[in-house]
C-alpha positions as CSV (number, residue, x, y, z in Angstrom):
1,X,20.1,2.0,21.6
2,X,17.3,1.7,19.0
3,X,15.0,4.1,18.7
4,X,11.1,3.4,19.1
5,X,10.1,3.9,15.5
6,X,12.3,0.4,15.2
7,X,11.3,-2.7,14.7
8,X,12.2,-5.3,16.5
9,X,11.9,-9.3,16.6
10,X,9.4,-9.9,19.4
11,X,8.3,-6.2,19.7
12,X,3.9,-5.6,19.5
13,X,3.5,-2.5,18.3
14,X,0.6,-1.8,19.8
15,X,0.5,2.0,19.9
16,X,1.3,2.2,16.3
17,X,-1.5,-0.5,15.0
18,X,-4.1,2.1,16.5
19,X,-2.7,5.1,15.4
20,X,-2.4,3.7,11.8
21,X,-6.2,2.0,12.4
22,X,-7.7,5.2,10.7
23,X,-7.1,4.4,7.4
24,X,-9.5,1.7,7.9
25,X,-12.0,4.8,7.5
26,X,-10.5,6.6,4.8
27,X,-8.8,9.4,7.2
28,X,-5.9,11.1,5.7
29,X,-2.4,9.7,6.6
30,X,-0.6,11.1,9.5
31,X,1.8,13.8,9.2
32,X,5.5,12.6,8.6
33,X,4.3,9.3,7.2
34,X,5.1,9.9,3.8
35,X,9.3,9.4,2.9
36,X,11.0,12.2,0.7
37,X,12.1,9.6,-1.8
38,X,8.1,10.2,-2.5
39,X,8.7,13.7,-3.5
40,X,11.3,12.8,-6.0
41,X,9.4,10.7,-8.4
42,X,8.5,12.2,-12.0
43,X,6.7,9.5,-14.1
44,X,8.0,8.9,-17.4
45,X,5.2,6.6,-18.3
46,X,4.7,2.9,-19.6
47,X,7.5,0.7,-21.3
48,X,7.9,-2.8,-22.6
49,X,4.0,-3.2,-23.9
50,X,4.1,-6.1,-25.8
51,X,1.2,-7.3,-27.7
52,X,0.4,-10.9,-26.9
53,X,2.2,-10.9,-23.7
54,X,1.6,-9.7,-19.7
55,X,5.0,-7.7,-18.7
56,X,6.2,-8.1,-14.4
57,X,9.2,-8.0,-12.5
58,X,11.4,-5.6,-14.4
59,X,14.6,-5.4,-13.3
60,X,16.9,-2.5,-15.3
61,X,20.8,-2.7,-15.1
62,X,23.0,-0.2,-17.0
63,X,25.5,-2.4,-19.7
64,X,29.4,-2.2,-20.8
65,X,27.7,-0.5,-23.9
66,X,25.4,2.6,-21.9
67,X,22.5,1.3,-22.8
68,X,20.0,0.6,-20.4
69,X,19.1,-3.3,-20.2
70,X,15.9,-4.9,-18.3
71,X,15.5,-8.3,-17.3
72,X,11.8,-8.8,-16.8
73,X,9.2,-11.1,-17.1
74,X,6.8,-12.1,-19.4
75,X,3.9,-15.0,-19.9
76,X,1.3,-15.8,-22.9
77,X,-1.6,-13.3,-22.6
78,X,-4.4,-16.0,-22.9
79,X,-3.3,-17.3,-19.7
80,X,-4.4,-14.5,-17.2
81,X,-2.7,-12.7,-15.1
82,X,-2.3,-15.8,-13.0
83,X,0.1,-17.1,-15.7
84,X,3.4,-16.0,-13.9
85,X,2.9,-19.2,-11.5
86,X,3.2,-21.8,-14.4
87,X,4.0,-20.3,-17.6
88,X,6.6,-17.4,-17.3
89,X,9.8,-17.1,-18.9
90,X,12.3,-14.0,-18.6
91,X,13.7,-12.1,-21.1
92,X,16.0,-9.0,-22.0
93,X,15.4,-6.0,-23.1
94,X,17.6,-3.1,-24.0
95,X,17.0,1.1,-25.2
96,X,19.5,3.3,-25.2
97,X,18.0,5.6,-22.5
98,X,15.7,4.6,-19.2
99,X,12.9,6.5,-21.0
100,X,13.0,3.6,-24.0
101,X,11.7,2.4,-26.3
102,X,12.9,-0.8,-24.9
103,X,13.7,-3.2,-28.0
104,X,13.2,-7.0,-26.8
105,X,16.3,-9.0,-27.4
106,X,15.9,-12.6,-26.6
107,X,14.6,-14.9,-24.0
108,X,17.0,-15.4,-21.0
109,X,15.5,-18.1,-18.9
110,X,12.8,-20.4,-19.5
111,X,11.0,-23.6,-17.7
112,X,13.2,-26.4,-18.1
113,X,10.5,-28.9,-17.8
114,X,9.8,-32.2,-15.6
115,X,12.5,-33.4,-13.1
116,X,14.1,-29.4,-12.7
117,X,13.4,-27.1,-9.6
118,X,12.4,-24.4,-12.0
119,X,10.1,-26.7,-14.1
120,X,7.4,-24.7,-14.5
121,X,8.2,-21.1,-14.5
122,X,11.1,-19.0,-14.2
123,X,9.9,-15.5,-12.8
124,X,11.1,-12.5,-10.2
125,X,14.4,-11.5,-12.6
126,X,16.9,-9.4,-9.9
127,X,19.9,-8.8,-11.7
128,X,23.1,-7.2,-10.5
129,X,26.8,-6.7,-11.5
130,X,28.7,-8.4,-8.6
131,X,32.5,-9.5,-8.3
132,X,33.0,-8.8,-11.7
133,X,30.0,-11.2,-13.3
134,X,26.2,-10.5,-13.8
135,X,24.3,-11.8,-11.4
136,X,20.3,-12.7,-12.1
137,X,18.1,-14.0,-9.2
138,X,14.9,-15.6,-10.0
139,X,12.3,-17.5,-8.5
140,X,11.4,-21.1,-9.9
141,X,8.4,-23.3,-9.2
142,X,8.9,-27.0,-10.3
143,X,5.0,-27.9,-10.5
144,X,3.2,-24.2,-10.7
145,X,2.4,-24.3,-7.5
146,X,3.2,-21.5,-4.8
147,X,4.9,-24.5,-2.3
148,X,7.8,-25.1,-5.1
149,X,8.6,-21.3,-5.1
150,X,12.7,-21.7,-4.8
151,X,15.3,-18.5,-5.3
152,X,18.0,-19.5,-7.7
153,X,21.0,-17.9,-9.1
154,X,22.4,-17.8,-12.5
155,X,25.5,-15.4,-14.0
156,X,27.2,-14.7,-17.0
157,X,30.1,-13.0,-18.0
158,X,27.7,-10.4,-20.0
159,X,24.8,-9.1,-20.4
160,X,24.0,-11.2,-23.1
161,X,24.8,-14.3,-21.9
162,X,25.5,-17.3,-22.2
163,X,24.2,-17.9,-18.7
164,X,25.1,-20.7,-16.1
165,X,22.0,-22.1,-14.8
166,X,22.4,-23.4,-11.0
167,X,21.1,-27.5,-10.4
168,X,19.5,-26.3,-7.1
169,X,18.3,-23.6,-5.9
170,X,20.4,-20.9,-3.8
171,X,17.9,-21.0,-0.8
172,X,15.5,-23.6,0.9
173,X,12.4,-22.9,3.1
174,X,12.4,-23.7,6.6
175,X,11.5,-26.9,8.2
176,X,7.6,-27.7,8.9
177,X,6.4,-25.1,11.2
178,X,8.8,-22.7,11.2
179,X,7.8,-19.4,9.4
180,X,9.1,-19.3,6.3
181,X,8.4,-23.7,5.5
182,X,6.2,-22.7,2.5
183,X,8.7,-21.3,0.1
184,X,11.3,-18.7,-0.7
185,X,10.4,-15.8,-3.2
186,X,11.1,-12.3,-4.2
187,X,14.9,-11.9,-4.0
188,X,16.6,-8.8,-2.9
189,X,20.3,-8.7,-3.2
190,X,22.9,-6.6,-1.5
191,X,26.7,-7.3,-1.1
192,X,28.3,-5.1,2.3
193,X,31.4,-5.5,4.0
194,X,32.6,-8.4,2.0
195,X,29.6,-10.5,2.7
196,X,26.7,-11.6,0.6
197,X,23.0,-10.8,2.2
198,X,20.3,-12.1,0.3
199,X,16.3,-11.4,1.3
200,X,13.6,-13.5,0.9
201,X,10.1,-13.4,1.2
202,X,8.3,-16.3,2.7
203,X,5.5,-17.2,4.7
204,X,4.0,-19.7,6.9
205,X,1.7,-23.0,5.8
206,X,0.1,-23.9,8.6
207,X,-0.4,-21.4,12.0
208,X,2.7,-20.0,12.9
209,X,2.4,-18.7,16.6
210,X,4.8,-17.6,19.2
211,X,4.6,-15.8,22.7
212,X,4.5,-12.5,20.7
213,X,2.8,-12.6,18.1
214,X,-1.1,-13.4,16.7
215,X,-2.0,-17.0,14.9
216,X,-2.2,-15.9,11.2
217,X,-1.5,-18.4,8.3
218,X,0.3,-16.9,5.6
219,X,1.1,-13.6,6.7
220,X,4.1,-12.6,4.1
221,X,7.3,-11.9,5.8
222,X,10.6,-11.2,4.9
223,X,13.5,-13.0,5.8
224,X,17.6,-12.8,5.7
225,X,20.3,-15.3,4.6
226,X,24.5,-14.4,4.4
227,X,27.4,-16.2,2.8
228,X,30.4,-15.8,2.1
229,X,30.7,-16.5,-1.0
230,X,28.1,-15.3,-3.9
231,X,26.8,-18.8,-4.7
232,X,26.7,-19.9,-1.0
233,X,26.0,-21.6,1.0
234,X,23.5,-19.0,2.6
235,X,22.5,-18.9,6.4
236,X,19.5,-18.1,7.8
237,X,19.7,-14.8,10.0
238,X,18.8,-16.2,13.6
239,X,16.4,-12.8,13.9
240,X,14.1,-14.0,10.9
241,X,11.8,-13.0,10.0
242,X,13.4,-9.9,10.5
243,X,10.6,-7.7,8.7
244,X,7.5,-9.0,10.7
245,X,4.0,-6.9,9.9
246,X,1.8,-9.8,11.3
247,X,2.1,-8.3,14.6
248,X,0.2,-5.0,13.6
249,X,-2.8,-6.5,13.5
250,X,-5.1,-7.0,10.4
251,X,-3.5,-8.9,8.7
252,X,-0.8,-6.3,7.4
253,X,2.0,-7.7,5.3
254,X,4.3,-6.8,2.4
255,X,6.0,-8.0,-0.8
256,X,8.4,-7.2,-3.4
257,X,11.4,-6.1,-2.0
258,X,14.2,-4.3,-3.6
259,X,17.4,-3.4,-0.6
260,X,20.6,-1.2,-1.2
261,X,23.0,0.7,1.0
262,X,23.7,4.1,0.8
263,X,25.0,6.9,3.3
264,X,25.8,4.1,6.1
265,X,22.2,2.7,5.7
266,X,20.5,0.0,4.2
267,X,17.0,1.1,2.4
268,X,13.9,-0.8,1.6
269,X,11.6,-0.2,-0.8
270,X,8.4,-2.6,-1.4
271,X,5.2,-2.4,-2.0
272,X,2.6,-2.3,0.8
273,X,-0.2,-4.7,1.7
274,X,-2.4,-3.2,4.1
275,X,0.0,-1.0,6.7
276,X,-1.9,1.6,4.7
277,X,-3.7,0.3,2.0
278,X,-2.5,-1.8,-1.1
279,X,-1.9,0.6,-4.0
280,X,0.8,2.4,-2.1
281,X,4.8,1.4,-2.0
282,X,6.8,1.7,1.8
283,X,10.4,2.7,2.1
284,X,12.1,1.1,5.9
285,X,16.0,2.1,6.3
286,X,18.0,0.0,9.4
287,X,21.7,0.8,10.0
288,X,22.3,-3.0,10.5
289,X,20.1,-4.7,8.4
290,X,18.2,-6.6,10.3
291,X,16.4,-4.0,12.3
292,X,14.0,-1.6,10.8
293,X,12.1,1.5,10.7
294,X,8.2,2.1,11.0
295,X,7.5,1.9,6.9
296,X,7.1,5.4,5.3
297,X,5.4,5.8,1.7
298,X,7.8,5.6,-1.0
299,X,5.3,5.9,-4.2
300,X,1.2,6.6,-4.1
301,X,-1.7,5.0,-6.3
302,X,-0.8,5.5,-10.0
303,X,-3.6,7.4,-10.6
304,X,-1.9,9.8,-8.5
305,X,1.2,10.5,-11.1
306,X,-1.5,9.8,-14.5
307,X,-4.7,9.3,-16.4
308,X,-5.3,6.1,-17.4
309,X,-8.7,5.0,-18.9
310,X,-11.3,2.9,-16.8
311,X,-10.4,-0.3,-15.2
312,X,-11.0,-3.2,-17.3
313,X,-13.1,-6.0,-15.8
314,X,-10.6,-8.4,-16.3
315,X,-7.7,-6.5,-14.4
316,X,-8.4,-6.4,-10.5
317,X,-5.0,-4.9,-9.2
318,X,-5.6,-2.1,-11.8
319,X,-3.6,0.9,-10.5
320,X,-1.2,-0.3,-8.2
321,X,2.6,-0.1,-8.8
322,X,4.5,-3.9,-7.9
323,X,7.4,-5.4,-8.3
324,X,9.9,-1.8,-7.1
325,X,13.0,-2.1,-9.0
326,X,15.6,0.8,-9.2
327,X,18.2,1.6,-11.5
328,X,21.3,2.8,-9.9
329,X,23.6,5.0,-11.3
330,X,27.1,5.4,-9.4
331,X,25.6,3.7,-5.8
332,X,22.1,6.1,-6.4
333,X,18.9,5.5,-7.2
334,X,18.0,6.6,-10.9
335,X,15.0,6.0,-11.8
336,X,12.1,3.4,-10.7
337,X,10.8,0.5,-12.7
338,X,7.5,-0.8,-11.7
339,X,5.0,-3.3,-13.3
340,X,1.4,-2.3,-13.2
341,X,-1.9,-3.4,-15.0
342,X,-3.2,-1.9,-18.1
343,X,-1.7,-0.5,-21.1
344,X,-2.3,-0.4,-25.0
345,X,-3.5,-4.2,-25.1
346,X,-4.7,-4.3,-21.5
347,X,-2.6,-6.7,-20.0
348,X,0.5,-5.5,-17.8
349,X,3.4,-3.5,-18.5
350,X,6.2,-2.0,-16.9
351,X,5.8,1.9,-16.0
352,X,9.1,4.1,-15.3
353,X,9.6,6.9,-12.6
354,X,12.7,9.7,-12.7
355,X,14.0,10.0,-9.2
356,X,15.3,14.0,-9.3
């Protein structure tokens, strides 16, 4: 029988929206809320600055060769930060230690241009070694709007490519109405028990509203879809959205998603959106998969771990960690890749955590 800290689809948390009100007035969090992985984080400090460019989504894999590669990406600095919508491409980028310096090797993926799902940008680089072949899942827009956001697959044979670039993409949205009909984003990847899970983010267009839950338009939620086979076809989980903070009240929701399974559990580590405020990053765990615990805090404010100069003017999610990635060594987390604002030539870059 689940427990009470679990969520469930359909299940108001009612008690636990009040108790976790007071950080709407700046009260200190309550005891037990924050995870252990928490405790484990040394930062290492900023990698992949690159002059000319804002840096996101950096997704580390260890190679054939030792070294360390990241798939991450990047877009033209005089675009703004809003640039990863309609002008991002991503690239690869190797050191021979987690720590860097990280030596930029060549451009992976790019917008293929008019008449392609992933016309416009190619952005949210997940890469895994899976069956044998690399794996990269990305996100796609085909006119640099947030209603073309597709999740698509491509693999290789190496780490250096050449890479096979899928025709469609791996997952849909839902039909008009139903949660998830404005697009599919953020991929998180896991393969258990011979079967293929894939995560999405998602969220509604129009008010979404059920017997249980509050009218809210585009509340981000998170979603599952299994195949069984790697390219698909992949079902949605009847239970979606099986990661639901719309019912806490306020607005709460989440983003950025990274899942693996380790000691007969699945873990989830994101970054938050208002359960407690939005510089923070939550860890959930769920035996199954599908349901999952009350989020803890995985990683605090950045300003927590360093020193960083003054927020520029131009930079308003200054000091917040996004886009979680870990890199695993031998089914264990390693260290945590994160992109954040700032940096040498004030733009974004990715900053690096030890996990002890």
């Amino acid at each position: 029988m689940l427990n009470r800290r679990t969520f469930l689809t359909g299940l108001v948390l009612l008690p636990l929206a009040r108790a976790f009100a007071a950080f709407a007035d700046g009260k200190p969090w309550p005891k037990g809320s924050v995870a252990r992985f928490s405790k484990h984080l040394k930062p290492v400090g900023r990698a992949l600055e690159m002059e000319g460019y804002y840096v996101w989504c950096t997704s580390p894999i260890y190679g054939h060769d030792g070294r360390v590669h990241v798939f991450f990406s990047r877009w033209p600095q005089q675009k703004g930060m809003g640039g990863w919508l309609n002008s991002c491409e991503i690239a690869r980028a190797v050191a021979d230690s987690p720590a860097g310096p990280f030596v930029y090797q060549e451009t992976v993926l790019a917008p293929r241009g008019p008449g392609f799902w992933d016309a416009t940008t190619c952005h949210n680089p997940h890469v895994q070694l899976v069956d044998g072949k690399y794996c990269l899942f990305y996100m796609g827009t085909s006119n640099g709007k947030t209603n073309t956001k597709r999740i698509g697959l491509a693999t290789a044979e190496r780490l250096e490519g050449p890479w096979t670039r899928p025709d469609a993409p791996l997952l849909e949205p839902g039909a008009e109405g139903a949660w998830d009909d404005h697009c599919t984003t953020n991929p998180a990847f896991v393969k258990h028990e011979g079967r293929y899970w894939l995560y999405y983010k998602s969220w509604n267009t129009r008010d979404y509203v059920t017997s249980t839950h509050p009218t809210i338009r585009g509340n981000r939620k998170y979603g599952l879809a299994v195949a069984e086979r790697l390219e698909g076809p992949y079902v949605k989980h009847p239970a979606n959205p099986v990661i639901d903070f719309s019912r806490l009240g306020h607005n709460k929701q989440f983003e950025d998603a990274f899942v693996w399974h380790e000691n007969g559990k699945f873990q989830l580590l994101a970054r938050d959106m208002g359960v407690y405020d939005h510089e923070v990053g939550l860890l959930l765990e769920s035996r199954d998969g599908i349901a999952w615990t009350y989020p803890k805090i995985a990683y605090r404010a950045l300003r927590e771990y360093v020193q960083e100069p003054p927020a520029p003017a131009n930079l308003k999610r200054y000091g917040r960690l996004e886009r979680p990635q870990l890199l695993m060594r031998n089914g264990k987390p390693a260290y945590l890749f994160g992109a954040s604002q700032g940096g040498r030539y004030l733009t974004a870059s990715a900053f690096v955590f030890k996990i002890d």
